[in-house]
C-alpha positions in Angstrom: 4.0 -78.2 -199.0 2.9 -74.5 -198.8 2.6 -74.3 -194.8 2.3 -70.8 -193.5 3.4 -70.6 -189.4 2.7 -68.5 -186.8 5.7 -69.1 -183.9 5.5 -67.3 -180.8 3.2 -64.1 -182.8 2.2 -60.8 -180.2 1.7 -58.0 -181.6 0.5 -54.5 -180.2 -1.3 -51.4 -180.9 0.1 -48.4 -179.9 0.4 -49.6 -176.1 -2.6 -52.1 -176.7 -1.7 -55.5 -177.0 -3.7 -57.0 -179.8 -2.2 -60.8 -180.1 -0.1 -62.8 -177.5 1.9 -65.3 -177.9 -0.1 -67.0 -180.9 0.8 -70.4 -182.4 -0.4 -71.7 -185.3 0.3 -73.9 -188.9 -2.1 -74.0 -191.7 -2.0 -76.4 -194.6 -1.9 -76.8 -198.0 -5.2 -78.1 -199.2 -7.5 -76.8 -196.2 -9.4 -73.9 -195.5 -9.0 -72.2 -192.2 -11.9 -69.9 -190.9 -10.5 -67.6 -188.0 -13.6 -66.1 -185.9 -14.1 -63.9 -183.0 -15.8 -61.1 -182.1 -14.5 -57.5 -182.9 -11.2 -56.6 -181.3 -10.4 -60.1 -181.3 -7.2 -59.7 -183.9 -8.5 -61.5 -187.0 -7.4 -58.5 -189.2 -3.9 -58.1 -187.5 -3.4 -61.7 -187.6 -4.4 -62.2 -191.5 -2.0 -59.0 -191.8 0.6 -60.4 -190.4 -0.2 -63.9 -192.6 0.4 -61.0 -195.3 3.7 -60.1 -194.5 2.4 -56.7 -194.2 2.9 -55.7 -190.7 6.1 -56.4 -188.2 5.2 -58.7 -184.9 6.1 -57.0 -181.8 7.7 -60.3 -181.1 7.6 -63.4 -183.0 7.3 -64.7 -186.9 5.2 -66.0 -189.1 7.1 -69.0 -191.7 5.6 -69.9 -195.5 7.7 -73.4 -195.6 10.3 -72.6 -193.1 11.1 -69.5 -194.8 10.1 -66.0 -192.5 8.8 -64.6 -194.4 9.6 -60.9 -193.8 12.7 -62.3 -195.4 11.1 -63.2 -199.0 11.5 -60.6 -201.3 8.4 -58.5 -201.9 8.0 -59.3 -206.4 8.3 -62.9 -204.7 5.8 -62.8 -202.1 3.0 -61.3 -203.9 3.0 -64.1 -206.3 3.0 -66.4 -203.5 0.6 -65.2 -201.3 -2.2 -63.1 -202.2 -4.8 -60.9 -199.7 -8.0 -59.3 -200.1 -8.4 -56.9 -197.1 -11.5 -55.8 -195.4 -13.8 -53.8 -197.4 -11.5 -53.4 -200.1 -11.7 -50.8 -203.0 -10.1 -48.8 -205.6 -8.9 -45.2 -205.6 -10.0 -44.8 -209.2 -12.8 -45.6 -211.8 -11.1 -49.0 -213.1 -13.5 -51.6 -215.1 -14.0 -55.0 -213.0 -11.7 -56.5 -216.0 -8.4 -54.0 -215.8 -9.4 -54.3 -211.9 -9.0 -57.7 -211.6 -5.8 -57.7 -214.2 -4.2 -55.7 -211.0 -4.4 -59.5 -209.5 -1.5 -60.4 -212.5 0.9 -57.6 -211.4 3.0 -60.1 -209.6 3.4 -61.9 -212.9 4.5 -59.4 -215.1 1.0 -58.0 -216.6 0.8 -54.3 -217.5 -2.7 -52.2 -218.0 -0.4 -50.5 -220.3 -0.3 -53.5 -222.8 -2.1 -56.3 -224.0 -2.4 -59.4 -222.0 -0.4 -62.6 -222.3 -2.4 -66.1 -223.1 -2.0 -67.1 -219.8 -2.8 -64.1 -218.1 -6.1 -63.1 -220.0 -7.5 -66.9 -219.4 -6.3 -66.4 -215.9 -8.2 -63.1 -215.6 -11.3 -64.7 -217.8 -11.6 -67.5 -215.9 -11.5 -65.4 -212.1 -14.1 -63.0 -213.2 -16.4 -66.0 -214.2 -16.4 -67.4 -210.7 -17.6 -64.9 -208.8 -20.3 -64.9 -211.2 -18.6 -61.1 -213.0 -19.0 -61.5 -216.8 -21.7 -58.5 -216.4 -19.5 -56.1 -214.2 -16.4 -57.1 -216.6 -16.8 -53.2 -218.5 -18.5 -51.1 -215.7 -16.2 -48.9 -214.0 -16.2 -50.2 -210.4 -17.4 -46.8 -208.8 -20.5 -47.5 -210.6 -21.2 -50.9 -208.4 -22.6 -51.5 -205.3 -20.8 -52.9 -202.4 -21.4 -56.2 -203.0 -20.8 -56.1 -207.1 -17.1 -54.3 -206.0 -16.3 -57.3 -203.3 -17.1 -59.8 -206.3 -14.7 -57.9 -208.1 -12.0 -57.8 -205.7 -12.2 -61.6 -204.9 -11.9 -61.8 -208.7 -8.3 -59.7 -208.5 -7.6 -61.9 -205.5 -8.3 -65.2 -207.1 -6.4 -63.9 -210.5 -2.9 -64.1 -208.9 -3.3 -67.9 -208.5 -1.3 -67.8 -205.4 0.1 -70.8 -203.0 -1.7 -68.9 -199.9 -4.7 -67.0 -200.4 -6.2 -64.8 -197.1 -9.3 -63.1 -197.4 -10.8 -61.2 -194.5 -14.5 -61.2 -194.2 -14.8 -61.5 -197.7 -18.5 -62.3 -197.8 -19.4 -58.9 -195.2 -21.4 -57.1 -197.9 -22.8 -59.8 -200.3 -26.2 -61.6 -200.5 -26.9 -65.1 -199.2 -26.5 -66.4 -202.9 -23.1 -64.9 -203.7 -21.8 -65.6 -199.7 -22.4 -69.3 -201.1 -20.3 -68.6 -203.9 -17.4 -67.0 -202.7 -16.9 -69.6 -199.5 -17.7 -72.4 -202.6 -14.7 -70.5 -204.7 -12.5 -70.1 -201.5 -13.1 -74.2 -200.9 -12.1 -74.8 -204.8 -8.8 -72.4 -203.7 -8.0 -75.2 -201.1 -8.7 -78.2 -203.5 -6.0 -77.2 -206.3 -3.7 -77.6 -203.3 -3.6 -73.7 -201.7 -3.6 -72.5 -198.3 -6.9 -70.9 -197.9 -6.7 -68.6 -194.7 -10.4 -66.4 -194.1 -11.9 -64.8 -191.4 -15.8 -64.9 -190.9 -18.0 -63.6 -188.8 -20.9 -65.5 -190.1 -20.7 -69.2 -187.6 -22.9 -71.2 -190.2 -20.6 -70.7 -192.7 -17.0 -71.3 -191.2 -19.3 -74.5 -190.1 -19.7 -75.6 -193.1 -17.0 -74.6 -195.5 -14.1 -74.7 -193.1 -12.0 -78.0 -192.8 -10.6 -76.1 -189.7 -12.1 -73.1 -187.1 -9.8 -71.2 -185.2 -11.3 -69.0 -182.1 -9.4 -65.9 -181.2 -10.8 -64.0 -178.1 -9.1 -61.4 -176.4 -5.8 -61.8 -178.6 -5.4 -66.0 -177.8 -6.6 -68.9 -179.4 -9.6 -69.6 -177.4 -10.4 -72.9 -179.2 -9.0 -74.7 -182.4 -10.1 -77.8 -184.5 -12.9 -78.5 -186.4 -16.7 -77.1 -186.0 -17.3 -79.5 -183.4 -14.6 -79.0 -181.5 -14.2 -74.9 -182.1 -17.5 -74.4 -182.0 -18.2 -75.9 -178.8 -21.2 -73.5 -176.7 -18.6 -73.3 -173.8 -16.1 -72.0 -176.2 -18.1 -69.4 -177.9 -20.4 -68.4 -175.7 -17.3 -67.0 -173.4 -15.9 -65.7 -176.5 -18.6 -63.7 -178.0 -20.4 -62.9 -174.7 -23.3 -64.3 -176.0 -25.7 -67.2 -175.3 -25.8 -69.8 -178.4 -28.2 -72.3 -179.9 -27.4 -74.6 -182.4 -29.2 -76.8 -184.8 -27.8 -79.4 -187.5 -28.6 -78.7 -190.6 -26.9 -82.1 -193.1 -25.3 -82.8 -190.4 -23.1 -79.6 -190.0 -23.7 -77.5 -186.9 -25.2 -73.9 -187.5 -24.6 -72.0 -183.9 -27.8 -69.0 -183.3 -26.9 -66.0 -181.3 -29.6 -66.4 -179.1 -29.6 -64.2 -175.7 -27.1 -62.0 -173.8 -26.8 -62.8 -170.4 -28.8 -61.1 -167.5 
């Protein structure tokens, strides 16, 4: 079943509330693209998705279960999360970097691999297009080459949910394809695939689902005809929006700020 829910989430920052009152479900199978302009509370919410941070009021469910009550070896096989700009604090390879991704599964940098979990890490680092950056230390990559990497550690753990936030931010067009192509395979061997975007034209066209946060609520949810609406976003973003259809998938333009 793998459904992660969201009941009654608000959560705060200091004295700033962030989220209010959210309510949300997301499926096995689909990917979810949750957009909004800064400050909107796509990286609390994913956080929260995580496990990682406690809900001023509220809880978020992974089948039924809250899951700030599944123990922590057992959630991090179950639900994996590449934060924001991720790095390392040390001069790993992109291989022992994305073995990290088999922690939750018993691996050890100290020793050599199991079958399963050198094919698992073989076959990650081969889908974001890594065989070359496989035995460079990752302080020696740029931006993009390390977020490759660490969607590679985030794919390896071959988890039930997999959330991602703005994983494409610092690569080129070509590998932005790629990862939101790899993020769609996530959802078709049967995971929940949760990913927040700042890029319209892609959440329009790789996400089965768009969720609009603005100002801490769900402005507009559904799919990139309904979230994607120019009354929805427009409000949202502050910004006037064109659109054209490209394959028949709409591809919103920031196009004007109001006088």
């Amino acid at each position: 079943m793998n459904m992660l829910a969201v009941r009654g989430l608000s959560c705060r920052w200091g004295e700033r509330p962030v989220l209010n009152g959210i309510d949300l479900t997301f499926a096995a199978g689909e990917v979810t693209a949750l957009v909004g302009p800064n400050g909107a509370g796509k990286t609390t919410l994913l956080r929260h998705l995580a496990g990682l941070d406690t809900p001023a009021a509220g809880r978020i469910e992974l089948d039924g279960r809250a899951i700030a009550g599944i123990a922590r070896t057992d959630r991090a096989r179950l639900v994996t999360y590449l934060p924001q700009g991720a790095s390392a604090f040390w001069p790993l390879t992109g291989r022992d970097l994305t073995v990290l991704g088999r922690l939750p599964h018993g691996a050890d940098l100290t020793r050599p691999l199991s079958a399963a979990d050198a094919e698992a890490v073989a076959r990650a680092i081969e889908r974001v297009g890594g065989v070359g950056l496989a035995d460079r230390p990752i302080d020696s990559m740029s931006q993009g080459e390390r977020a490759r990497m660490m969607l590679a550690r985030t794919l390896t753990t071959v988890a039930e949910v997999v959330l991602a936030d703005e994983p494409v931010a610092n690569l080129d067009p070509a590998y932005a394809l790629d990862a939101m192509s790899v993020l769609r395979a996530e959802a078709a061997r049967g995971a929940c695939v949760v990913v927040s975007l700042h890029d319209l034209g892609l959440a329009a066209r790789f996400a089965d689902r768009i969720v609009v946060l603005a100002e801490g609520r769900v402005a507009a949810d559904g799919n990139a005809a309904v979230a994607l609406r120019h009354e929805v976003i427009d409000a949202a973003y502050g910004v006037g929006f064109r659109s054209v259809v490209v394959d028949g998938v709409v591809q919103p333009v920031a196009w004007s700020r109001p006088a």
